[in-house]
Each structure stands twice: as C-alpha cells, then as structure tokens.
C-alpha positions as CSV (number, residue, x, y, z in Angstrom):
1,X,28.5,18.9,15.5
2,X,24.9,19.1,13.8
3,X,22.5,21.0,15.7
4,X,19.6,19.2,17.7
5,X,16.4,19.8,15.5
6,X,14.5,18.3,18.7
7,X,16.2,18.7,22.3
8,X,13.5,16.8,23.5
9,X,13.3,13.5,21.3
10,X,16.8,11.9,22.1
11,X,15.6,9.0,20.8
12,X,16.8,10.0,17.3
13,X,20.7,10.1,17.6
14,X,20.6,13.6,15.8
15,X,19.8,15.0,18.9
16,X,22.1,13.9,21.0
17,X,25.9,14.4,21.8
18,X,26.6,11.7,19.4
19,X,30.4,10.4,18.3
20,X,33.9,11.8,19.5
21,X,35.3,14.8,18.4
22,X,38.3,14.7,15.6
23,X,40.4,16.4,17.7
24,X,40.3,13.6,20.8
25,X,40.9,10.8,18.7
26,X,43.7,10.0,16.2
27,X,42.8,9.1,12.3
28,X,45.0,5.9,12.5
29,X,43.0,5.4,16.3
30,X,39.6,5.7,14.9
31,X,40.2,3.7,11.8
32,X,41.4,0.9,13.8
33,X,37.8,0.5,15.4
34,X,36.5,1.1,11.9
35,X,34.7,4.2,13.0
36,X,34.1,7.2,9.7
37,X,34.3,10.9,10.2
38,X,30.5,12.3,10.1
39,X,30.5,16.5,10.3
40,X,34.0,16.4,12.0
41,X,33.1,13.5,14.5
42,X,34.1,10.0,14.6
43,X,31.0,8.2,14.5
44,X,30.6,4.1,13.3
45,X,29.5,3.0,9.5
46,X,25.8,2.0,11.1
47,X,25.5,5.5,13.3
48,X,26.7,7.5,10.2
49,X,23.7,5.7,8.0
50,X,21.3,6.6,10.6
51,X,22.4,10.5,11.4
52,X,22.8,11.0,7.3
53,X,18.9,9.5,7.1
54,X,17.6,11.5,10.5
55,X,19.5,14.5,9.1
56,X,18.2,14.2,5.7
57,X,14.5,13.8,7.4
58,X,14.5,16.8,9.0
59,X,16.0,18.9,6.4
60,X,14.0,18.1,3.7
61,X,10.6,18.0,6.2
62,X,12.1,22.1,6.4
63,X,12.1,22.2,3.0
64,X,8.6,21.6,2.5
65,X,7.5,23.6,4.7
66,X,9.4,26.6,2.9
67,X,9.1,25.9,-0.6
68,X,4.5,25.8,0.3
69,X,5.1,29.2,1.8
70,X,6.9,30.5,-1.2
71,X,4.1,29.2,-3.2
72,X,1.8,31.0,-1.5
73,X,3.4,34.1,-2.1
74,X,4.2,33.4,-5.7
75,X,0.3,33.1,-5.7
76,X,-0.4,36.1,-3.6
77,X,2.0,38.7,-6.0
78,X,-1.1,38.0,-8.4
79,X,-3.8,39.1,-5.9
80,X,-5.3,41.6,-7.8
81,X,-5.6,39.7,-10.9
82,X,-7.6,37.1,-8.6
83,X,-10.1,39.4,-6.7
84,X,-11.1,40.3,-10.0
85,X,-12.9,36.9,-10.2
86,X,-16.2,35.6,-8.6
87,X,-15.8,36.0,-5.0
88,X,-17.0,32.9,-3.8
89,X,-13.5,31.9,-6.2
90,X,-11.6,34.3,-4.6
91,X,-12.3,33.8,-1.1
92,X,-11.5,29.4,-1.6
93,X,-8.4,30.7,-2.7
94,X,-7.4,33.2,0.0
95,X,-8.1,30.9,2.4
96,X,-6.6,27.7,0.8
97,X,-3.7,29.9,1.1
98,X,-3.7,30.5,4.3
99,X,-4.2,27.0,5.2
100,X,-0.4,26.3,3.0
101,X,0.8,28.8,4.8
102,X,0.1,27.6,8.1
103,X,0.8,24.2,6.9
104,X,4.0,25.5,6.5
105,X,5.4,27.3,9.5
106,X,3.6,23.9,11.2
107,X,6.1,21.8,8.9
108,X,8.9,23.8,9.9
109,X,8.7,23.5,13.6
110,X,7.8,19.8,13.3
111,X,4.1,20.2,14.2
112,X,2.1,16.6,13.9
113,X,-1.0,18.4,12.4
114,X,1.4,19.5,9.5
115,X,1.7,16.5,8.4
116,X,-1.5,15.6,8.1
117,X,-2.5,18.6,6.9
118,X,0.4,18.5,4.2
119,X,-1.0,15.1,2.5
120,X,-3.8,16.2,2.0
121,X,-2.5,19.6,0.3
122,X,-0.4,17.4,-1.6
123,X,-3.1,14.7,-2.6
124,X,-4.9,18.2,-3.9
125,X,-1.8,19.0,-5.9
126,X,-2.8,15.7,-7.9
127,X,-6.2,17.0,-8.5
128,X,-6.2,20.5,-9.0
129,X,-4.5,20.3,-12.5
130,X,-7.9,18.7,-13.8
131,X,-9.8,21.0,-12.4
132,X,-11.8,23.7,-14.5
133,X,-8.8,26.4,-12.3
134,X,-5.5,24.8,-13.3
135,X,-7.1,22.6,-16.4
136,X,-5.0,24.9,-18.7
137,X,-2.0,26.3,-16.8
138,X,1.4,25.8,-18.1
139,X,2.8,25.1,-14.6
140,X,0.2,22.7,-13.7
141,X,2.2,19.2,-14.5
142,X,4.8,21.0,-11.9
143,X,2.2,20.9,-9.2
144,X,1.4,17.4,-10.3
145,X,5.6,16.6,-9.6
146,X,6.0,18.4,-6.5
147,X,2.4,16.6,-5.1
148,X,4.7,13.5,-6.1
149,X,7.7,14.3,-4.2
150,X,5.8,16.0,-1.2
151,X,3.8,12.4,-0.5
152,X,7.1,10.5,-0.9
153,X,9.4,12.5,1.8
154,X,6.2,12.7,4.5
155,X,5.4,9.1,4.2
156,X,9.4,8.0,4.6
157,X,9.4,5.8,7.7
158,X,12.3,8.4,9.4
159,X,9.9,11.3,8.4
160,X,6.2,10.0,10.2
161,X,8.8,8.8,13.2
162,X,9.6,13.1,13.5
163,X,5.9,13.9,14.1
164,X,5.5,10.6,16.9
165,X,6.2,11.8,20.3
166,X,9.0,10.1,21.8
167,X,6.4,7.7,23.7
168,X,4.9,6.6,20.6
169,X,8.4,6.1,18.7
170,X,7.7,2.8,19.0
171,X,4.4,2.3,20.4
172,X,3.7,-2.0,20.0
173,X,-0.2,-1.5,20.4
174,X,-0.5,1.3,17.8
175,X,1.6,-0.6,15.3
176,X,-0.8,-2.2,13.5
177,X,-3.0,0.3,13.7
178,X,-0.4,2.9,12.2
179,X,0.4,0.3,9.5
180,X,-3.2,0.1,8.5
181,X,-3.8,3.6,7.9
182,X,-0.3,3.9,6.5
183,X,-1.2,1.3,3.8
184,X,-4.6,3.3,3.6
185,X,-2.8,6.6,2.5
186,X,-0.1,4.4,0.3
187,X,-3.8,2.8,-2.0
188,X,-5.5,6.1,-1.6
189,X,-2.1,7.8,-3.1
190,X,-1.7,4.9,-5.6
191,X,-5.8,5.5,-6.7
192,X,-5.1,9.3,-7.3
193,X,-1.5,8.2,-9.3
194,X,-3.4,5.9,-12.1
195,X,-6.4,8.4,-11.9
196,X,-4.2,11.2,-12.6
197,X,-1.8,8.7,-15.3
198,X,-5.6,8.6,-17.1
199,X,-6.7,11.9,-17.6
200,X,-3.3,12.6,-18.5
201,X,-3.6,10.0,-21.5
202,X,-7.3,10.9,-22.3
203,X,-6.4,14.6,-22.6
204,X,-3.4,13.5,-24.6
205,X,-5.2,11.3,-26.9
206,X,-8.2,14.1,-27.5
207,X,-5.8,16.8,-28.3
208,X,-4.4,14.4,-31.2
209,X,-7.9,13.7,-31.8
210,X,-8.9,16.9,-32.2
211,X,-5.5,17.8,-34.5
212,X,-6.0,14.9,-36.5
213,X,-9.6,16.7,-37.4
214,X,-8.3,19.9,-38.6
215,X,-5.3,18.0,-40.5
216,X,-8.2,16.0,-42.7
217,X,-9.7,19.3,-43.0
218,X,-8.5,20.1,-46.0
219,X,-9.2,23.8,-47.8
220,X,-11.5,23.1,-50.6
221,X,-12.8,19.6,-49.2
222,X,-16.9,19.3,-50.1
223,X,-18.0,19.5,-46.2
224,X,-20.3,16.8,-46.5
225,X,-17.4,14.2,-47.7
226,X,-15.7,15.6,-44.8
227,X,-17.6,15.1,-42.2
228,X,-18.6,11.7,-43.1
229,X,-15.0,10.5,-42.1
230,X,-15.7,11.1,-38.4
231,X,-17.8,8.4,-36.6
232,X,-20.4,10.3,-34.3
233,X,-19.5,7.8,-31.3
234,X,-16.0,9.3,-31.2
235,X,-16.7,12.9,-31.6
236,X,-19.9,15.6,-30.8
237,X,-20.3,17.4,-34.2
238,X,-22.0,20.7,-33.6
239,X,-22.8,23.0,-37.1
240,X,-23.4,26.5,-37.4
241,X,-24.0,28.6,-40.5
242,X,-20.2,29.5,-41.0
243,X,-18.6,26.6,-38.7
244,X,-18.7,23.1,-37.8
245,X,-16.9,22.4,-34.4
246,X,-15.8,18.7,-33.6
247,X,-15.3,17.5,-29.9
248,X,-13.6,14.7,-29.5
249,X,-15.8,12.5,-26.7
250,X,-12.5,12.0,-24.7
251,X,-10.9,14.7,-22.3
252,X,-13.7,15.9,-20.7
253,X,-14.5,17.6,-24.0
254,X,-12.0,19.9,-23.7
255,X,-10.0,19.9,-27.2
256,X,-12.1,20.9,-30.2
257,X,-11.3,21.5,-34.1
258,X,-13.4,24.7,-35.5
259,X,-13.7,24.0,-39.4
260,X,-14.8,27.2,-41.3
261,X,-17.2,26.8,-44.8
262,X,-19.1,28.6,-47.1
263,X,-21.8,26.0,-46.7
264,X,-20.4,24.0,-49.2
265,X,-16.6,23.7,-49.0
266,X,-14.1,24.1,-46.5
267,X,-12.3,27.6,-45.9
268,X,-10.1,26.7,-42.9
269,X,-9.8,25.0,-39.8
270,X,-7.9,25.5,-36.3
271,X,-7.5,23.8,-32.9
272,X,-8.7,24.8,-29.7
273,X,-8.8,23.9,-26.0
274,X,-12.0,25.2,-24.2
C-alpha cells in the first residue's frame, strides 16, 4: 500500500487504510463487484480515479519543491562569477535564492506558505526573461515553460485542497471567497501569459527587423540611397563617422544592425542584440 503523505488529513483517501489486500480477496471475487487492482489492493473504478489524482497531487507538489532547490544550486555552482557583479545585484540574488530554497523544503513537507510563495516565484519566472538579467540567456524560454507548468500543478483543485487543513477541505463560507481569489490568480496568470506572448512577438519581429536592415545593406550601396529605404517611425537611425546603427523601435530597442562606410558607400554590415 502507498504511503500516507499526511497521517493527519484522512480526508483524502491516500491516507487512509484504503481497499483490500490481493491476497484476501480472489481475482474472479473482486471482479464480480467490479473492483480494479490499485498498488496490489482491490480498490473500485471511482476510488482508483481519486487515489491516482491525490497520488499524482502529492508527488508532483514534491517535485516542485525539488526541481526549485536544484535550481538554486545550479545557480549557486556559478557564485563566483556572480559576486563579481554590483552588489546590490548580487545580494537580490542570494537572497532570491534563499527564498526558492525555502520555498522548497516548504513545498516538500506540504507547507501552506509554500504555496503561496511558489506562485509568486513562478509568476517571476514569466517576467524575469524580459528583464535586463535573463533578456539574453539561452535558457530563459525554459524558465518561461517551467513558470507554465509550476502555475498549472499548484492551482489543480486536488493540489490547493493539500495545503487546506482538513477543517477547511470544504469550508461552505470560504467558498466563494476562495473562488474569487482563485479566479483572481487564474486573470492575473492569464495578464502575464499574453504579456509574455507579446514581448515574445515584439522581440521576434525586431530581430527580423533588424536582419532585414543588414540584408538591404548591400557592400557598395551609396549610403544615402540606403538609408532612405528605412522610414524613421520604424527605426532610430544613429550615424557616426565610420558607422550607422539602426534600431528597430520594437523590442525594447534591443536588436540593432551596425552598417560600416567610408562616408560614402557601404563596407559591411552585422547584427547585434544590445
């Protein structure tokens, strides 16, 4: 039989002495009162649904809470690199690390602040990446996915019911109240989703911007026939003896074609993200 994750909340089935054992009850026996074999128990079709969900619930709420303290030590095997920085910089991070960390170990032994605590480090996951920190790291559209599937398995109905206590499972005069702020969470999450759906699309659309700028820019090209293609409204032009940079006005101004001349023709041209 499955372990009890909580001896004290037998109001989830999962932590009870639930079903017969194999061995007290034949196949052709159990079959006959349409029970199914759960973890080498005879349980019926509706109590295996529900120990597979609570099961599932609790495991992946442990999951969670192991995979944010592996990130934090992923992050902390690069210390030194980061103490190099400002330390105002550093110290936000230490200690944004500390609160994973703690979110964590909370997670793992079912604490209610966890929970809390772990939306909002997940809602962060959905901002950070369009932040001047993660802006341009390679793993920040993973942060973006696991902020995605983080929200999703804490706001399952089976997973908020874990962090309850067993007085409030179903409490009748909180239940609006817990399905307001619920729904509060769910728009809040859905406002950060098509924020984070935009910048994705406007940093898309000014990195082909800003490619599409050095493709035109053609070696030999007369500068001034050049830059006369580009409408001011869509991009900052900014000239310097041997260079002419063009920012596209979208992504935050983050993509940028450098076009090299002799003051009169073009020499060369690359891409950058600043």
């Amino acid at each position: 039989m499955l372990k009890k994750y909580q001896p004290g909340r037998p109001d989830f089935l999962i932590n009870t002495d639930w079903g017969i054992p194999s061995d007290q009850l034949s196949k052709e026996a159990a079959e006959s009162r349409g029970l199914k074999i759960f973890h080498g128990r005879w349980v019926s079709k509706t109590e295996k649904k529900q120990l597979k969900d609570e099961q599932n619930a609790y495991f992946t709420i442990r999951i969670i809470g192991c995979l944010l303290i592996l990130l934090v030590l992923a992050v902390a095997i690069n210390i030194w690199q980061i103490s190099r920085s400002i330390f105002l910089s550093t110290f936000l991070i230490v200690l944004y690390g500390l609160v994973v960390v703690a979110c964590g170990i909370g997670l793992i032994r079912f604490a209610r602040f966890a929970r809390y605590l772990a939306i909002l480090i997940f809602i962060s996951f959905l901002v950070l990446p369009f932040t001047p920190l993660l802006a341009d790291e390679k793993g920040a559209p993973l942060l973006i996915v696991l902020g995605i599937i983080g929200l999703y398995y804490l706001l399952r109905r089976t997973a908020r019911k874990i962090f309850w206590s067993e007085k409030e499972s179903n409490p009748a005069d909180n239940k609006n109240k817990s399905s307001i702020v619920r729904k509060g969470i769910y728009l809040v999450v859905l406002f950060l989703l098509l924020s984070v759906g935009y910048f994705v699309y406007d940093m898309s659309q000014a990195k082909h911007m800003a490619a599409d700028a050095c493709l035109r820019a053609t070696k030999g090209m007369p500068l001034e026939d050049y830059l006369s293609i580009f409408s001011k409204n869509d991009y900052k032009i900014i000239r310097s003896a041997e260079y002419i940079i063009l920012v596209p006005e979208r992504g935050m101004r983050r993509n940028y074609c450098s076009v090299s001349h002799d003051g009169q023709r073009i020499t060369g041209s690359k891409t950058g993200f600043n």
